[in-house]
SEFI-935515 format. One record per residue: residue in one letter; x, y, z of N, C-alpha, C in turn. Coordinates in steps of 0.2 Angstrom, whole numbers, plus 5000, padded with zeros to 4 digits. Layout:
N
+------+------+------+------+------+------+------+------+------+------+
| type |  npx |  npy |  npz | capx | capy | capz |  cpx |  cpy |  cpz |
+------+------+------+------+------+------+------+------+------+------+
|    A |    X |    Y |    Z |    X |    Y |    Z |    X |    Y |    Z |
...
+------+------+------+------+------+------+------+------+------+------+
This chain:
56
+------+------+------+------+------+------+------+------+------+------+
| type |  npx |  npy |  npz | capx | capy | capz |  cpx |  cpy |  cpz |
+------+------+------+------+------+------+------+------+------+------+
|    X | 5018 | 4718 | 5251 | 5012 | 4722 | 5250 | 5008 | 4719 | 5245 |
|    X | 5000 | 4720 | 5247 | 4996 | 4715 | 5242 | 4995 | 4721 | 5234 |
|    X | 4996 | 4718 | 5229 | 4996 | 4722 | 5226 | 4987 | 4725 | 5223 |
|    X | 4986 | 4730 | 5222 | 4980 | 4732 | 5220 | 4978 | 4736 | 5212 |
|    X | 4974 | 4731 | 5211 | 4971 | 4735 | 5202 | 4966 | 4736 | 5204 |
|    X | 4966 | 4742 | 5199 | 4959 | 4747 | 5198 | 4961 | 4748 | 5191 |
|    X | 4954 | 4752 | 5188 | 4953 | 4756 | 5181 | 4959 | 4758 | 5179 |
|    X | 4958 | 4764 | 5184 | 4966 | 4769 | 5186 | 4972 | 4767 | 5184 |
|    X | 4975 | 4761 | 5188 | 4981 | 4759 | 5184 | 4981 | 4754 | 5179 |
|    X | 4977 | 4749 | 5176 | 4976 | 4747 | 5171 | 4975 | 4752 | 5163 |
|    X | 4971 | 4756 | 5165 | 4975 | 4763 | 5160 | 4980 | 4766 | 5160 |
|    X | 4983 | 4768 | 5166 | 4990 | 4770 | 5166 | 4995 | 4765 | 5164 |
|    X | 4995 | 4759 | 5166 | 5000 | 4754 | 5164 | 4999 | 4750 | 5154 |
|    X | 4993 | 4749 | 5154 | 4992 | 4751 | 5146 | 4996 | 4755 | 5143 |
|    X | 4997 | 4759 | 5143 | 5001 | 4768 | 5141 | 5008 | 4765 | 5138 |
|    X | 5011 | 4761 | 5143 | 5017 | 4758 | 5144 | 5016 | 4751 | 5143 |
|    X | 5014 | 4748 | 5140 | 5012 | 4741 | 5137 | 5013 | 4737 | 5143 |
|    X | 5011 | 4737 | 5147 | 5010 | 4733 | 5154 | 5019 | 4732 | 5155 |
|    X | 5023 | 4736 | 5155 | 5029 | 4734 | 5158 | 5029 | 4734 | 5164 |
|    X | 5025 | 4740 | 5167 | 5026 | 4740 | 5174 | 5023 | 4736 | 5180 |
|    X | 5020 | 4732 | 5178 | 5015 | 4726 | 5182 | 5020 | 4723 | 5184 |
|    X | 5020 | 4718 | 5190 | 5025 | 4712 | 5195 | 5019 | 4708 | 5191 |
|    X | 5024 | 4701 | 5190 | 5020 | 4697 | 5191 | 5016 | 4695 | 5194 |
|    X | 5011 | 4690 | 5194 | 5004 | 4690 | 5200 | 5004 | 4683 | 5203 |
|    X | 5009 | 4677 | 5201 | 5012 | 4672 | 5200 | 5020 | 4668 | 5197 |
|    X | 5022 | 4663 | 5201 | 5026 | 4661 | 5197 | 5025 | 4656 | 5191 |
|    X | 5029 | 4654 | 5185 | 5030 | 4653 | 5183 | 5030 | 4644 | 5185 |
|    X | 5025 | 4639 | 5184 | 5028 | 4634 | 5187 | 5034 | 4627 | 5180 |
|    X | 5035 | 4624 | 5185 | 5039 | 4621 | 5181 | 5036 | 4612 | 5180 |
|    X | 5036 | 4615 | 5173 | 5031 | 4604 | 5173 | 5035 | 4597 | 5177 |
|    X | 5033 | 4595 | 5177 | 5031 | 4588 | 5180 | 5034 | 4585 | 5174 |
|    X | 5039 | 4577 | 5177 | 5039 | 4571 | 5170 | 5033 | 4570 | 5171 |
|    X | 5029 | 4569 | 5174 | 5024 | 4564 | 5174 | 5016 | 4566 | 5177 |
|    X | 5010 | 4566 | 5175 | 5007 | 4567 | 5178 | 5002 | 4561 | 5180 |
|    X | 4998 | 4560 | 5185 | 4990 | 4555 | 5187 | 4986 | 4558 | 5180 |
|    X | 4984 | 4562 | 5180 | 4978 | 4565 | 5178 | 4979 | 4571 | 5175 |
|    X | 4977 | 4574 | 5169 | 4977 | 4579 | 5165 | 4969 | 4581 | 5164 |
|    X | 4967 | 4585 | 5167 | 4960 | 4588 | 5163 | 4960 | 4594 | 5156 |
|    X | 4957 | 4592 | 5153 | 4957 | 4600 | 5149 | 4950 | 4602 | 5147 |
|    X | 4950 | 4609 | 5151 | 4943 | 4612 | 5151 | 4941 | 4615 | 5157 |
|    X | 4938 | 4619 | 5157 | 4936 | 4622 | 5164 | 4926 | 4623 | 5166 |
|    X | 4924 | 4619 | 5160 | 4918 | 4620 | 5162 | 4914 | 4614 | 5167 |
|    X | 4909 | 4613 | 5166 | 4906 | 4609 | 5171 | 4907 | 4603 | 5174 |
|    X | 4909 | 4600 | 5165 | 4910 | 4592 | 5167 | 4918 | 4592 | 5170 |
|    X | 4923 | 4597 | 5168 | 4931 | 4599 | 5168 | 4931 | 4598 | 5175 |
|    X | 4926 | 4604 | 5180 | 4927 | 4604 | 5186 | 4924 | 4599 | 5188 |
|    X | 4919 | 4597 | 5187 | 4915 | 4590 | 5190 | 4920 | 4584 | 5191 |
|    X | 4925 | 4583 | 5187 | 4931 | 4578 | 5186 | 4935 | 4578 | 5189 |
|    X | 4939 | 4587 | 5192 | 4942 | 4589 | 5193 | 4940 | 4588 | 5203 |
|    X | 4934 | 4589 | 5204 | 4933 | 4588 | 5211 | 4932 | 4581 | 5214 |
|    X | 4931 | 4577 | 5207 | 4931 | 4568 | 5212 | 4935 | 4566 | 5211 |
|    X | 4939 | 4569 | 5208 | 4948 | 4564 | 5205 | 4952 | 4567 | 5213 |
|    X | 4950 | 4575 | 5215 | 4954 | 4578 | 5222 | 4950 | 4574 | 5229 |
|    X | 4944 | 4571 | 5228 | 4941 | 4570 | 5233 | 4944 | 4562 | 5236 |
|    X | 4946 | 4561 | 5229 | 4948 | 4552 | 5230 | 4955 | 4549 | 5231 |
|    X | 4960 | 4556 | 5232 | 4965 | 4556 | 5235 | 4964 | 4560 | 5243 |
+------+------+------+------+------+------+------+------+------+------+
């Protein structure tokens, strides 16, 4: 089941320090090694990020 947030349980679940939330992802496990590391998410971040994916 897809899980759903609103106002409503984001208040409720604050009350309780967010214990009651499922994760919304897994936890990945690194890599020895990577191609490419970007760091940053803005312009030029994703601009790098979409010709470095395009050229594989």
């Amino acid at each position: 089941m897809k899980n759903r947030y609103s106002i409503f349980s984001l208040i409720k679940n604050a009350f309780s320090y967010h214990e009651n939330w499922e994760k919304a992802w897994k936890d990945p496990t690194p890599k020895k090694e990577y191609d490419a590391v970007i760091v940053g998410g803005g312009g030029h971040g994703l601009a790098t990020a979409y010709y470095l994916a395009k050229k594989t």
